[in-house]
VODOLO-60804 format. One record per residue (C-alpha): x, y, z; residue in three letters. Coordinates in steps of 0.001 Angstrom, whole numbers, padded with zeros to 6 digits, always signed. Layout:
// residues N
XYZALA
...
This chain:
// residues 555
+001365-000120-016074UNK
+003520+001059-019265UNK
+000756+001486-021114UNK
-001529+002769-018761UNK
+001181+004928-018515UNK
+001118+005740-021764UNK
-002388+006261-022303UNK
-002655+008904-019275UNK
-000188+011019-020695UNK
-001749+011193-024203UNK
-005110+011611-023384UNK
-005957+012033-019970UNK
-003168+014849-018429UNK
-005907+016649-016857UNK
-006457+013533-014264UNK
-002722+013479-013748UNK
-002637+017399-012716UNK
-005954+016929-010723UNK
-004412+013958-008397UNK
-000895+015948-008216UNK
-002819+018577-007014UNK
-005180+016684-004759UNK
-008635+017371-006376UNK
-009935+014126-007098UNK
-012170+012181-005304UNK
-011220+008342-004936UNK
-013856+005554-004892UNK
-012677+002187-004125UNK
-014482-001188-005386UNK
-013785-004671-004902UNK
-011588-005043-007974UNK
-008555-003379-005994UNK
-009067-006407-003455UNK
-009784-009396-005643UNK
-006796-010991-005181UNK
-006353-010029-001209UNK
-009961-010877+000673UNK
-012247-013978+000010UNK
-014470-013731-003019UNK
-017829-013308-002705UNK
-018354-016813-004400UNK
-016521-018243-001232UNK
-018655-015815+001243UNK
-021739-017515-000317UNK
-020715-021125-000357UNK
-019990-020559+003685UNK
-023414-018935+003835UNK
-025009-022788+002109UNK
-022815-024517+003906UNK
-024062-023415+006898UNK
-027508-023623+006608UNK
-027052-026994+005299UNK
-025126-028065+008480UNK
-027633-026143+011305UNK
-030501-027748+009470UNK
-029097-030913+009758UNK
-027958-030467+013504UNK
-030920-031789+015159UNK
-031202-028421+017368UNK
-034589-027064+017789UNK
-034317-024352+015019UNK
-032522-026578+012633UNK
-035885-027190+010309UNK
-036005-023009+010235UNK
-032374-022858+008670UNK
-033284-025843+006646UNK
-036566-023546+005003UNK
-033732-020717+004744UNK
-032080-023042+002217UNK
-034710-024092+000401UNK
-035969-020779-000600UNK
-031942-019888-001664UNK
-032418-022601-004057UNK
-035656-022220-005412UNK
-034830-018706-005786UNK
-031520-018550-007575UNK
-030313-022622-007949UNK
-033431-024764-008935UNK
-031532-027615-010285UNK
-029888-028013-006638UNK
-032784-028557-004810UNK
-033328-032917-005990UNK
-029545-032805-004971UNK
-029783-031080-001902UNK
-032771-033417-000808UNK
-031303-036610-001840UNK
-028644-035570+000058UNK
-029283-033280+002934UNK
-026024-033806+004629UNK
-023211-034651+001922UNK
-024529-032278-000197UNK
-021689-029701-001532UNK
-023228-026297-003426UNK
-022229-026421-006978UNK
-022343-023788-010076UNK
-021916-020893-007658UNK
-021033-018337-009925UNK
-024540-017061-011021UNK
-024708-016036-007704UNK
-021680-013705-007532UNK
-024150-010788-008812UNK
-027431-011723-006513UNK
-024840-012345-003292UNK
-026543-009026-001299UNK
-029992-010812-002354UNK
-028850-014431-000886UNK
-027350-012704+001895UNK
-030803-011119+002757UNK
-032788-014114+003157UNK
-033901-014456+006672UNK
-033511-017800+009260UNK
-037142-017345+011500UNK
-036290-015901+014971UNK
-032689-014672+014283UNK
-031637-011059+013189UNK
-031827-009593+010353UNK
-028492-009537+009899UNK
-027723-013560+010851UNK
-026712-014929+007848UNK
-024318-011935+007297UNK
-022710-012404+010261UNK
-023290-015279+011816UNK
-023577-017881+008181UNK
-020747-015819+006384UNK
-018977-014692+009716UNK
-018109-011798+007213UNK
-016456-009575+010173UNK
-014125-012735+010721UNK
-013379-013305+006525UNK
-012703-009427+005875UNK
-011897-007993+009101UNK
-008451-010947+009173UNK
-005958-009269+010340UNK
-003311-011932+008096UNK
-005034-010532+005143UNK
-002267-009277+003314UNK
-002376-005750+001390UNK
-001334-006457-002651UNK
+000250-003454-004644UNK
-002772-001367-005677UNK
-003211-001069-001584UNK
+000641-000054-001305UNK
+000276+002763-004176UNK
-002727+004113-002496UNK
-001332+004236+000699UNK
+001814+005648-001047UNK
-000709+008547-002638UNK
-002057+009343+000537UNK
+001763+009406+002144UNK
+002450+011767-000677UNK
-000786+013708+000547UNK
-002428+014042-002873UNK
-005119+011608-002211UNK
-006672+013021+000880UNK
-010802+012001+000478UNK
-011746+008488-000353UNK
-014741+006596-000640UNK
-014631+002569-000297UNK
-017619+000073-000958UNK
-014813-002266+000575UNK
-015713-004485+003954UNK
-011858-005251+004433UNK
-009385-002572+006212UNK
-006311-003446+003576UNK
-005549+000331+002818UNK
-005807+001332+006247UNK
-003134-001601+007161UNK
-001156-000651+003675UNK
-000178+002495+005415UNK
+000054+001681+008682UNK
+003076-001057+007066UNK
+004715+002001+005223UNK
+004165+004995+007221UNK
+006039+006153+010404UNK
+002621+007097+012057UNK
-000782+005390+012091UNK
-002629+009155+012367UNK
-002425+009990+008177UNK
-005573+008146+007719UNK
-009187+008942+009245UNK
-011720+005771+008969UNK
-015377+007187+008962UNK
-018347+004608+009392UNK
-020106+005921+012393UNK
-021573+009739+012198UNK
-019062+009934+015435UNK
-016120+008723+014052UNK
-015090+012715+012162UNK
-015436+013863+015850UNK
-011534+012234+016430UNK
-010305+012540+013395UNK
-006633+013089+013716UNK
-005095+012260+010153UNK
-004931+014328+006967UNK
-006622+011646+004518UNK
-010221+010338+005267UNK
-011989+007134+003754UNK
-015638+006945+004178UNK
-016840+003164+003950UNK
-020293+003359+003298UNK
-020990-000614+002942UNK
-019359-000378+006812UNK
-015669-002020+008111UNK
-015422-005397+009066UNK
-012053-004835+011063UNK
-014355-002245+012943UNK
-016839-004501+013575UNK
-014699-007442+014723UNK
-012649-005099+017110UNK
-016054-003299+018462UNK
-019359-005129+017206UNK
-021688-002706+019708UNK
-020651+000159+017643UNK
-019704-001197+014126UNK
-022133-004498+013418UNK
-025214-002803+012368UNK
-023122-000732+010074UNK
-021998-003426+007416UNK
-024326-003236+004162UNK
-024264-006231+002045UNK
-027839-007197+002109UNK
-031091-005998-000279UNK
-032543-004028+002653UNK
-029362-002656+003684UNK
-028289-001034+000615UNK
-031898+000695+000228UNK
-031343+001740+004023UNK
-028652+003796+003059UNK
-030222+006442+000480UNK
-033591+005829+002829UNK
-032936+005800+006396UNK
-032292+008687+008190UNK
-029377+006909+010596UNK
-027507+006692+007115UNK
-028039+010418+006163UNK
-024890+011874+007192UNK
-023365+009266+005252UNK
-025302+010109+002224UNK
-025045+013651+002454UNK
-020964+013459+003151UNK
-020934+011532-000651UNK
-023095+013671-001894UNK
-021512+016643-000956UNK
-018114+015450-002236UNK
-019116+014494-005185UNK
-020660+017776-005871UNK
-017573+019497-005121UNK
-014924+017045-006567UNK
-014511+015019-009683UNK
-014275+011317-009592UNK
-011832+008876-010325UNK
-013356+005527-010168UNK
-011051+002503-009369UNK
-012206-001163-009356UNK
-016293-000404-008299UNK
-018725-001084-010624UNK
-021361+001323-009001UNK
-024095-001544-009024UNK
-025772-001071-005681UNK
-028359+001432-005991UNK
-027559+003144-003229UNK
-024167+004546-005108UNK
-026669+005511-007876UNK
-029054+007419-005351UNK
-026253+009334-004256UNK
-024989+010346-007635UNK
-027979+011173-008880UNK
-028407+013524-005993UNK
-025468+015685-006522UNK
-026363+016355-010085UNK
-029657+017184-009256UNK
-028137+019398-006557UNK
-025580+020836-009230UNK
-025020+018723-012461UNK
-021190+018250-013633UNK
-021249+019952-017451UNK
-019610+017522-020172UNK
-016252+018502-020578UNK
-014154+015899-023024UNK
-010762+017535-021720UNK
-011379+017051-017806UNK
-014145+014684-017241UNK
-015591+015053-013999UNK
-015885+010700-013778UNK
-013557+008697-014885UNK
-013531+004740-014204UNK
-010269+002722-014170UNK
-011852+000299-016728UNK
-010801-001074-020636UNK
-014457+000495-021092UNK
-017434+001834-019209UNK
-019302-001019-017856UNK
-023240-000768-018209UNK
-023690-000191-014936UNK
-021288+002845-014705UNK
-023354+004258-017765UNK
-026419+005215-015813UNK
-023828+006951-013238UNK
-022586+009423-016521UNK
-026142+009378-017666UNK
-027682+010958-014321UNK
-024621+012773-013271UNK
-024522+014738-017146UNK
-028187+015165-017736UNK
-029246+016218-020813UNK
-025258+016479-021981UNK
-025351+012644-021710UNK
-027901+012737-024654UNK
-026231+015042-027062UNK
-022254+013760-026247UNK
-023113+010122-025849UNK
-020114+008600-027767UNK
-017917+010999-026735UNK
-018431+010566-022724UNK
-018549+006880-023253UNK
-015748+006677-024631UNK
-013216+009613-022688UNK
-014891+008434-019368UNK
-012933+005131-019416UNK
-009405+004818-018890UNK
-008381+001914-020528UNK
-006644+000213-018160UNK
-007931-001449-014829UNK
-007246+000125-010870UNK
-003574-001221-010432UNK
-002084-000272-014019UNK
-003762+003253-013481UNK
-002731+003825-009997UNK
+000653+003058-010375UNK
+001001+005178-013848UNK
-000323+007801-011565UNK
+001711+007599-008279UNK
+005321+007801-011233UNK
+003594+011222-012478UNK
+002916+012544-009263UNK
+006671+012047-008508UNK
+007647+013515-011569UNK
+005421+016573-011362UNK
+006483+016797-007726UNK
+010197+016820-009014UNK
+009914+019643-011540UNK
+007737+021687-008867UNK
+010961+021423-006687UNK
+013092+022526-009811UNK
+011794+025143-010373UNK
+011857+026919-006552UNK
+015141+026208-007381UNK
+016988+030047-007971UNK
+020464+029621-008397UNK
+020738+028475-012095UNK
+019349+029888-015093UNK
+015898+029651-016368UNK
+017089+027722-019751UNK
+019262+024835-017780UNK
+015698+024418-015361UNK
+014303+023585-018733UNK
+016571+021208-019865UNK
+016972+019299-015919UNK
+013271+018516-016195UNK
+014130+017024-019483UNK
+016630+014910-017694UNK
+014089+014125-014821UNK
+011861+012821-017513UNK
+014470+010416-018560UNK
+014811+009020-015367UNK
+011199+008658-014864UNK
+010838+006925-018183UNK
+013530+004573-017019UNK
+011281+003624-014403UNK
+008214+002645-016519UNK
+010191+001142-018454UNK
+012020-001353-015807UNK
+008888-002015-013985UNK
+005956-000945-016431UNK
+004890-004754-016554UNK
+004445-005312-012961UNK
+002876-003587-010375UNK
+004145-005555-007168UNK
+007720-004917-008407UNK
+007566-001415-009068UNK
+006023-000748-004926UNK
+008751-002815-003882UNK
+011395-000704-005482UNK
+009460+002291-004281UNK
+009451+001072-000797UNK
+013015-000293-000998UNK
+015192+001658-003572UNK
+013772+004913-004143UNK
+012620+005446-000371UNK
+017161+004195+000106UNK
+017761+007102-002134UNK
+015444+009919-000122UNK
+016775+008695+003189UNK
+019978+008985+002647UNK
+019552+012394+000926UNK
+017385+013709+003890UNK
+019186+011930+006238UNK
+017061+009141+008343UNK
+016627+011185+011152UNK
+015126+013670+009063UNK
+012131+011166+007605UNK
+011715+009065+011031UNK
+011277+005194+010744UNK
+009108+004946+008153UNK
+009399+002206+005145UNK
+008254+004574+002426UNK
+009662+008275+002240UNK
+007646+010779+000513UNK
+009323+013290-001446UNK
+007327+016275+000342UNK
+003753+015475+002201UNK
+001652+017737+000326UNK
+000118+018835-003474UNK
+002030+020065-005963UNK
+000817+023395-005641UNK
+001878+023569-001992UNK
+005347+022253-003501UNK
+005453+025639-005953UNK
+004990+027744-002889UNK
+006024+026274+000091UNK
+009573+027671+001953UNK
+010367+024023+003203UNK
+011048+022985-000298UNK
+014148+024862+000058UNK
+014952+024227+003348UNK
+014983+020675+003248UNK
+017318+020868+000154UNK
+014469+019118-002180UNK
+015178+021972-005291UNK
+018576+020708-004853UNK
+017508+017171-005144UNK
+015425+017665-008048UNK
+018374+019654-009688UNK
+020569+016155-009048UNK
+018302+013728-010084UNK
+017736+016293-013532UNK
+021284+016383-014278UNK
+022124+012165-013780UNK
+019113+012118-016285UNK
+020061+014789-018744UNK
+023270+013648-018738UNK
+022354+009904-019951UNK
+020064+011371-022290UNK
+022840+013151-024126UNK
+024867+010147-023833UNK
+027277+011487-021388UNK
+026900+008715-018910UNK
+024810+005826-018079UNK
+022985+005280-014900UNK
+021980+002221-012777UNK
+021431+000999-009498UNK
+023784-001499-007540UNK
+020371-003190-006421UNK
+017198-002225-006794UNK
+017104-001937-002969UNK
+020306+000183-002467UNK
+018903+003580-004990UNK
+021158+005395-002801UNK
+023913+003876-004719UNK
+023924+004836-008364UNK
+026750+003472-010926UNK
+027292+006128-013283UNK
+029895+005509-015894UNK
+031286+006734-019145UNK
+029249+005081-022159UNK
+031446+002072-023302UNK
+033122+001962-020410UNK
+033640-001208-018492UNK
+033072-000159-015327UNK
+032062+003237-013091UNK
+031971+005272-010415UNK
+029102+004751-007487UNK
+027969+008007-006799UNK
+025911+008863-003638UNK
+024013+012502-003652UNK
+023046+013577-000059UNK
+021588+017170+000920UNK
+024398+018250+003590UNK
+027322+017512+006507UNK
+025206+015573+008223UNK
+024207+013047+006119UNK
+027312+012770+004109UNK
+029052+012075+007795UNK
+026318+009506+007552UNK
+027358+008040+004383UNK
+030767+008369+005418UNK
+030565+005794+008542UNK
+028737+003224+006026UNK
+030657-000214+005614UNK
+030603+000811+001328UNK
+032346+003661+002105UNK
+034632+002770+004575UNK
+035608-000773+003329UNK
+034066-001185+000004UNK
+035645-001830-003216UNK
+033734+000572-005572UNK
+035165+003871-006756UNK
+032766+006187-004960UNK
+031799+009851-005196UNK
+030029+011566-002623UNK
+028064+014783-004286UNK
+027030+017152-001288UNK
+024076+019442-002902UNK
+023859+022045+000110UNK
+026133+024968+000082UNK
+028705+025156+002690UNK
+032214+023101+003725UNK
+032155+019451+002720UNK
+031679+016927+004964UNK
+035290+015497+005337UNK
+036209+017800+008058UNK
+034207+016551+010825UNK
+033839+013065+008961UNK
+035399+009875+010568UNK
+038038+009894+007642UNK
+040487+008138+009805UNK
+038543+004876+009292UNK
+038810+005182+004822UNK
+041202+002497+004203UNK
+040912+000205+006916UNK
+039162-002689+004356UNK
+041148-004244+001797UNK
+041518-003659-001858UNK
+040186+000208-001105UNK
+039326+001770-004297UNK
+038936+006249-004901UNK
+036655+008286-002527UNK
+035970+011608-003769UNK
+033773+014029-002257UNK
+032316+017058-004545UNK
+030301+020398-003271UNK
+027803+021338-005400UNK
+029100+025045-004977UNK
+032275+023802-006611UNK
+030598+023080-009904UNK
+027346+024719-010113UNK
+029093+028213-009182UNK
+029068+030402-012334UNK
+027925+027748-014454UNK
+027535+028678-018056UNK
+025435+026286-019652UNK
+024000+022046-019454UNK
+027512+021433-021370UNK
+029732+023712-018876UNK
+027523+021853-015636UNK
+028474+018479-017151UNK
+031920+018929-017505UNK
+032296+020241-014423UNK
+030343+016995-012931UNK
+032557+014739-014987UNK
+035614+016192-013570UNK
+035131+016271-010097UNK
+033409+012468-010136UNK
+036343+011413-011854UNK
+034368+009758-014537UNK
């Protein structure tokens, strides 16, 4: 992730301002479920397996599934046919791997008097494989689902049978309404949440829960991909892509657009209204070391006659360098910092020059991050799920954010964040003002920062540099959730100095605190508790607001 990180800072800022703002489009491939769902490998050696055990069953059909076999292997595995034959009931598929490309082909091939779809569903059972519910999200699902918490990824696409972003956020979200699942042209009729993902290759969970509706809507085969640029029960599926992709630019994680179908529907916006090259804010851009072939013909019908003249040049800025997870998690960390400095700067109470230099110190903090986690992805959700999501609680106060796993700073864009009044009155201009001065201060060496645990953020150790040891400070927004902090076991009966900084204007906390309890537990160290009014009120400069932080943390 660090140096995805890196890379979409220095060359591809425009991407990072589109998803803070929510104005990309999001199409999901298998690559952000490799490691989650069977392979497709696996889906076809079920599919052989079967045939080789119905043909061998002795039932009255079982010479039809044996043909179905036979005409698998003369198509696509020759050299197992003598083996198959010698061996028509021990026989194991072997060198599978060709096939991973021509799976929608070997899925196609019909059994005589079953359904079209038989070996799909039936020889696979892919409903059963993808629609599991113990299939287990893996981080790339818990970013996305942390994106669309965040509410900057609101429109989706997904080529994806399994539901593992619809269960990421179900896990980290306090309601199950943020995201709308569209398959069925009925399904936008109830739509309840603020986020949509069309699945235009069909759900399995949706089929296995309701296979009247949802069976005939999978697409995995030859003649079900061409069904859905040609058949006119698939049109308001095409022309819902098409129409998004006309309006929106693309960012392309883990699909290699191979299915013609994607093509078809491509090459139908820009024919409606081609995307003009632009080498500062491509319009589609794939989460890939380098554009794969097949992504080529998407730039080279989507750019026209652009694609012929700027050739190099879109090949080589329409590729991010990096694959889904390492992008998506470089951009969830710059969608919190942009988020933070939109705060900041609602905020009015301080001058325009110290704003400046608490986004510098919001940076720091930021690049702290990248730089703990930068190497792994599954880490860096878990700290967002457990530490940072600790820190936001307590600062809201948990009644404020509901039972939910993951806290988002604000549900919405970063433009709403510039103009929206509930910045302000939920104290998040404050927040960002806190979280810019811990970071400006370690940045001029004033202080160090770190966490107790990387599941307690709440609690930060900030100490004096070359000191041996520090003061825990805890930053909430008002009374209420400093009473909060107050009736915690830390506070109450810990052994850390502690320093409670209350960022909302008005009496501290300690009057209508349970105080009586502080030095019950043994070995009870300081507790201070600090008004942000006391040292942000006339503040001169950075150096003044420091000093006056110092001071009243007792550092």
């Amino acid at each position: 992730m660090r140096e995805a990180w890196r890379s979409l800072k220095a060359n591809h800022s425009q991407l990072i301002e589109d998803v803070a703002d929510g104005k990309r489009l999001v199409w999901l491939g298998s690559g952000i479920s490799r490691y989650q769902v069977p392979d497709l490998v696996k889906l076809i050696s079920r599919v052989l397996r079967f045939l080789r055990d119905r043909a061998a069953s002795g039932e009255p059909d079982a010479s039809n599934h044996g043909e179905a076999l036979l005409e698998i292997l003369d198509a696509h595995l020759a050299e197992e046919r003598q083996r198959y034959l010698a061996d028509p009931i021990g026989w194991e598929p072997a060198a599978l791997e060709v096939l991973r490309e021509r799976y929608s082909q070997v899925l196609g091939v019909g059994v005589a008097g079953k359904p079209n779809d038989y070996l799909l569903i039936e020889g696979a059972g892919l409903p059963i494989l993808y629609g599991d519910p113990d299939l287990e999200p893996g981080p790339t699902h818990k970013i996305l689902a942390m994106l669309i918490s965040e509410g900057v990824v609101t429109t989706l696409a997904s080529g994806n049978w399994d539901g593992l972003v619809e269960k990421a956020l179900a896990d980290i979200s306090a309601t199950s309404s943020l995201l709308d699942v569209y398959v069925d042209v009925n399904d936008p009729r109830d739509a309840q949440g603020h986020a949509e993902i069309a699945k235009f290759h069909g759900c399995a969970v949706l089929a296995l829960n309701d296979s009247v509706r949802y069976r005939d809507k999978i697409i995995a085969t030859t003649a079900q991909i061409s069904r859905l640029h040609g058949d006119p029960a698939y049109e308001h599926m095409r022309d819902h892509l098409r129409d998004l992709t006309t309006r929106t630019r693309s960012l392309v994680l883990g699909l290699s657009v191979q299915d013609s179908d994607l093509l078809t529907i491509f090459q139908a916006s820009a024919s409606r209204s081609p995307w003009p090259w632009d080498d500062t804010h491509p319009a589609y851009l794939f989460a890939e070391p380098a554009v794969l072939p097949s992504q080529r013909d998407v730039l080279e019908v989507a750019y026209g006659d652009d694609y012929g003249r700027e050739r190099p040049s879109i090949l080589q800025k329409s590729a991010l360098g990096a694959y889904a997870g390492p992008v998506t998690a470089a951009l969830l960390i710059e969608v919190l910092a942009s988020k933070l400095a939109a705060a900041l700067q609602q905020h009015q109470n301080l001058p325009m020059n110290m704003l400046q230099s608490l986004e510098r110190g919001i940076r720091r903090l930021i690049s702290r991050i990248v730089i703990a986690f930068g190497r792994d992805e599954a880490a860096l959700a878990d700290f967002l799920l457990d530490g940072y999501s600790d820190f936001l609680r307590t600062y809201l106060g948990s009644a404020t954010v509901g039972a939910t796993q993951y806290v988002p700073f604000a549900r919405g864009t970063r433009s709403q964040i510039r103009t929206g009044f509930a910045v302000v009155a939920m104290g998040l201009d404050l927040l960002a003002v806190a979280v810019g001065m811990i970071g400006f201060g370690e940045e001029k060496n004033r202080w160090r920062v770190s966490l107790h645990s990387e599941e307690k953020g709440s609690r930060i150790l900030v100490s004096r540099r070359r000191a041996s040891t520090g003061t825990t400070l805890v930053v909430v927004h008002g009374a209420s959730e400093a009473i909060d902090v107050m009736a915690s076991d830390d506070w109450i009966s810990g052994h850390d100095d502690m320093v409670l900084l209350q960022m909302k204007l008005g009496s501290l906390a300690s009057t209508r605190s349970p105080t009586g309890r502080i030095g019950r537990g043994r070995k009870v160290r300081k507790r201070r508790e600090v008004a942000w009014s006391e040292i942000s009120d006339s503040v001169i400069d950075m150096e003044d607001l420091m000093v006056r932080f110092e001071t009243g943390a007792g550092l």
